[in-house]
BABA-379241 format. One line per field, with one value per atom (N, C-alpha, C, O): residue in three letters; residue number from 1; x, y, z. Coordinates in pm, 1 decimal. Example, Ala and Ser with C-alpha at 12.3 -4.5 7.8 and 13.67 -1.06 7.14 Angstrom:
# BABA-379241
volum = (ALA,ALA,ALA,ALA,SER,SER,SER,SER)
vexdren = (1,1,1,1,2,2,2,2)
xx = (1319.0,1230.0,1320.0,1423.6,1285.0,1367.0,1290.0,1340.9)
yy = (-569.0,-450.0,-330.0,-331.9,-225.0,-106.0,3.0,113.8)
zz = (780.0,780.0,780.0,846.5,708.0,714.0,787.0,803.9)
This chain:
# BABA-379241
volum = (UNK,UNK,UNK,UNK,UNK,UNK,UNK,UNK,UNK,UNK,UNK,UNK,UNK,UNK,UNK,UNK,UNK,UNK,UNK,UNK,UNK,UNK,UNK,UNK,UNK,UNK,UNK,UNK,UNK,UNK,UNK,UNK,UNK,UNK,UNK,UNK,UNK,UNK,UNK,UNK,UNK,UNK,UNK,UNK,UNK,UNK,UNK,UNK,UNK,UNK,UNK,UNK,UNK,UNK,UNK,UNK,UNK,UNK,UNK,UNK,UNK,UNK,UNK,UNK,UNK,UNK,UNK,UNK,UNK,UNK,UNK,UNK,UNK,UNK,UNK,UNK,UNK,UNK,UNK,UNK,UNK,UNK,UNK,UNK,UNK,UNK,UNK,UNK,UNK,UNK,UNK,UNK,UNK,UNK,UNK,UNK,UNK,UNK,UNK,UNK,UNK,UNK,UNK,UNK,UNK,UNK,UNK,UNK,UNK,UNK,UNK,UNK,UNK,UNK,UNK,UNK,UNK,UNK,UNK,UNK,UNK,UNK,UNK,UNK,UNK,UNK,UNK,UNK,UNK,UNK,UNK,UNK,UNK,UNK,UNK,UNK,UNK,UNK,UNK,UNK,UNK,UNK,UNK,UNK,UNK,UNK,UNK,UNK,UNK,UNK,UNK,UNK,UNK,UNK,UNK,UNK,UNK,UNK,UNK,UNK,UNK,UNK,UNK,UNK,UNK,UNK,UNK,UNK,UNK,UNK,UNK,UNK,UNK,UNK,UNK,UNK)
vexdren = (1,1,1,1,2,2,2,2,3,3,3,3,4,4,4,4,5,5,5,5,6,6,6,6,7,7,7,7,8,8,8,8,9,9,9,9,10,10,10,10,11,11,11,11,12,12,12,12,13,13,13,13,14,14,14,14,15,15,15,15,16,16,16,16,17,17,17,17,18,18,18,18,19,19,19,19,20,20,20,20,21,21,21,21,22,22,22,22,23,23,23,23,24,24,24,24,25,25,25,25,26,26,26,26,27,27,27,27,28,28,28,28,29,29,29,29,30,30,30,30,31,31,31,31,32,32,32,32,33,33,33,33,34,34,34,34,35,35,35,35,36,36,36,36,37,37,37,37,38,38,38,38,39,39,39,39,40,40,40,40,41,41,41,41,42,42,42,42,43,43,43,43,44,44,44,44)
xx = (84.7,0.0,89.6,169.5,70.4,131.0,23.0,-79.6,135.2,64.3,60.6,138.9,-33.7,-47.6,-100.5,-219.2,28.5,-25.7,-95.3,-52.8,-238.8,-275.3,-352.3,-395.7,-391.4,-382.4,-571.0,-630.6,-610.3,-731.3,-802.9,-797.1,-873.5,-893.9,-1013.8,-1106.0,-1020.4,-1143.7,-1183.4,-1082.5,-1261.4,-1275.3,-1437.2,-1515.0,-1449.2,-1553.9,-1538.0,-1443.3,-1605.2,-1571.7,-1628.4,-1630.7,-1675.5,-1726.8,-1725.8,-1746.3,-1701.7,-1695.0,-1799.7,-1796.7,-1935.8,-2078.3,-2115.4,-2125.6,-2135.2,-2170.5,-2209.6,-2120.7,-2351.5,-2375.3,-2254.6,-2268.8,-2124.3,-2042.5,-1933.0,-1880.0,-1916.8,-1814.9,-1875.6,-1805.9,-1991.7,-2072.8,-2039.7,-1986.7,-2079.4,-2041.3,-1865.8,-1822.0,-1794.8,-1646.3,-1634.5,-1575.8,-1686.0,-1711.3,-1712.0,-1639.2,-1855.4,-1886.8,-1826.9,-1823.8,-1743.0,-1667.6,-1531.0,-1462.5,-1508.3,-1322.4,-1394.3,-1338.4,-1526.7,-1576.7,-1569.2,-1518.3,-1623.1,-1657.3,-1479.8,-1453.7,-1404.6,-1293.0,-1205.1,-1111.3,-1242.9,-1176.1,-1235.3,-1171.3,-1418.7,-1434.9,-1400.1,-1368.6,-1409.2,-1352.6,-1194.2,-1160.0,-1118.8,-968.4,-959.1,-863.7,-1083.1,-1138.7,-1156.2,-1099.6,-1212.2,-1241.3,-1159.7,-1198.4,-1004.6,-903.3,-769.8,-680.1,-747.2,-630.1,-505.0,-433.8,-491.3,-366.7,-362.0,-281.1,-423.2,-461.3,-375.7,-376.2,-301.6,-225.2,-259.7,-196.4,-382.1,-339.7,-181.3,-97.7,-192.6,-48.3,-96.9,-205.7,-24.6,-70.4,10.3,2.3)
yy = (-117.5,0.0,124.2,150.6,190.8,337.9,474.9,537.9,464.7,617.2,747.3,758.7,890.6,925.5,1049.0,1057.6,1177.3,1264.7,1365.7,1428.0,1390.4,1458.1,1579.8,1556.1,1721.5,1815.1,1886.2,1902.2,1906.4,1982.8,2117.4,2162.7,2208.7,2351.7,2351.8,2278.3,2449.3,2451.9,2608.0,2644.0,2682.3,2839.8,2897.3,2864.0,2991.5,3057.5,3170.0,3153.4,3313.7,3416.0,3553.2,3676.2,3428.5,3574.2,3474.2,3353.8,3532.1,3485.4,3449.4,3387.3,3486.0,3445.5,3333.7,3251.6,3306.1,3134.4,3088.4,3064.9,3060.9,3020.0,2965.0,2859.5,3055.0,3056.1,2949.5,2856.1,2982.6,2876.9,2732.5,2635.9,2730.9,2593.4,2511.1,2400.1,2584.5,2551.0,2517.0,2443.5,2577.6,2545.7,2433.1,2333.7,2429.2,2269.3,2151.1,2054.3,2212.3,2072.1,2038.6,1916.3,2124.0,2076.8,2029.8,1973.7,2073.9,1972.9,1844.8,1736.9,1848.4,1722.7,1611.4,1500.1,1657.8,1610.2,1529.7,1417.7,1606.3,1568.7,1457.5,1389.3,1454.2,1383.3,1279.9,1178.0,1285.2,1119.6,1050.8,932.5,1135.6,1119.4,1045.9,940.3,1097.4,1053.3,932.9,856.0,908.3,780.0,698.4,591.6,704.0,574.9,560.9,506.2,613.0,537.3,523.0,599.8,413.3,379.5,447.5,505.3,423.8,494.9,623.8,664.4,702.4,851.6,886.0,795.2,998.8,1041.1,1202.6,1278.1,1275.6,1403.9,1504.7,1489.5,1578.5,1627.6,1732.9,1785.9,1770.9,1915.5,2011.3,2129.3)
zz = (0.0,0.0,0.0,89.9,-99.1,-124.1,-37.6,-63.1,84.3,145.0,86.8,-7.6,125.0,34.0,120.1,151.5,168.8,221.5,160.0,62.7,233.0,185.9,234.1,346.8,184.7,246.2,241.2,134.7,329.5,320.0,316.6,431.0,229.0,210.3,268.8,233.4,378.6,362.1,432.5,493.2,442.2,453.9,418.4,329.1,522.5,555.8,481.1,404.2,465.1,436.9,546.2,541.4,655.7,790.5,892.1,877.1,989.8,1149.2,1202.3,1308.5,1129.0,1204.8,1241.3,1150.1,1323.0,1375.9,1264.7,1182.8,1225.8,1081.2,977.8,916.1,965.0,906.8,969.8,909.7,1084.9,1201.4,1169.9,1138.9,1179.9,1180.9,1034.1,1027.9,930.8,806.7,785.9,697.4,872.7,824.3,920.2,877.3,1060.8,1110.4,1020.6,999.0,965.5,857.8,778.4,765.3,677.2,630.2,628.2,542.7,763.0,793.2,846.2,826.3,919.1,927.6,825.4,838.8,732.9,564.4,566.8,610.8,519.3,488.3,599.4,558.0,714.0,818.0,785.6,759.6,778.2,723.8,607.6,594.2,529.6,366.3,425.0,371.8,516.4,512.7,584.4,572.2,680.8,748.1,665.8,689.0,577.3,462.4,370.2,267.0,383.5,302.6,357.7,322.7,456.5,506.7,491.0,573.1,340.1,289.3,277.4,194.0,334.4,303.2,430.9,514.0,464.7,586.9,602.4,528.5,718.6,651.0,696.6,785.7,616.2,594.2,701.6,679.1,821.8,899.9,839.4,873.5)
């Protein structure tokens, strides 16, 4: 198995909760996304 660091974007464009919540969800998104492939490493 070839590991395979990799790096995640992800960004709001205002501080409003609403906005905080949404950038939650999406490093969420990506952590499970990196959960379901072993070989995936993220890069900090």
């Amino acid at each position: 198995m070839r590991i395979r660091k990799v790096a995640i974007y992800a960004r709001v464009s205002t501080e409003h909760e609403a906005q905080l919540s949404a950038l939650e969800n999406q490093v969420q998104y990506y952590d499970d996304l990196i959960d379901r492939h072993p070989d995936w490493v993220l890069y900090r």
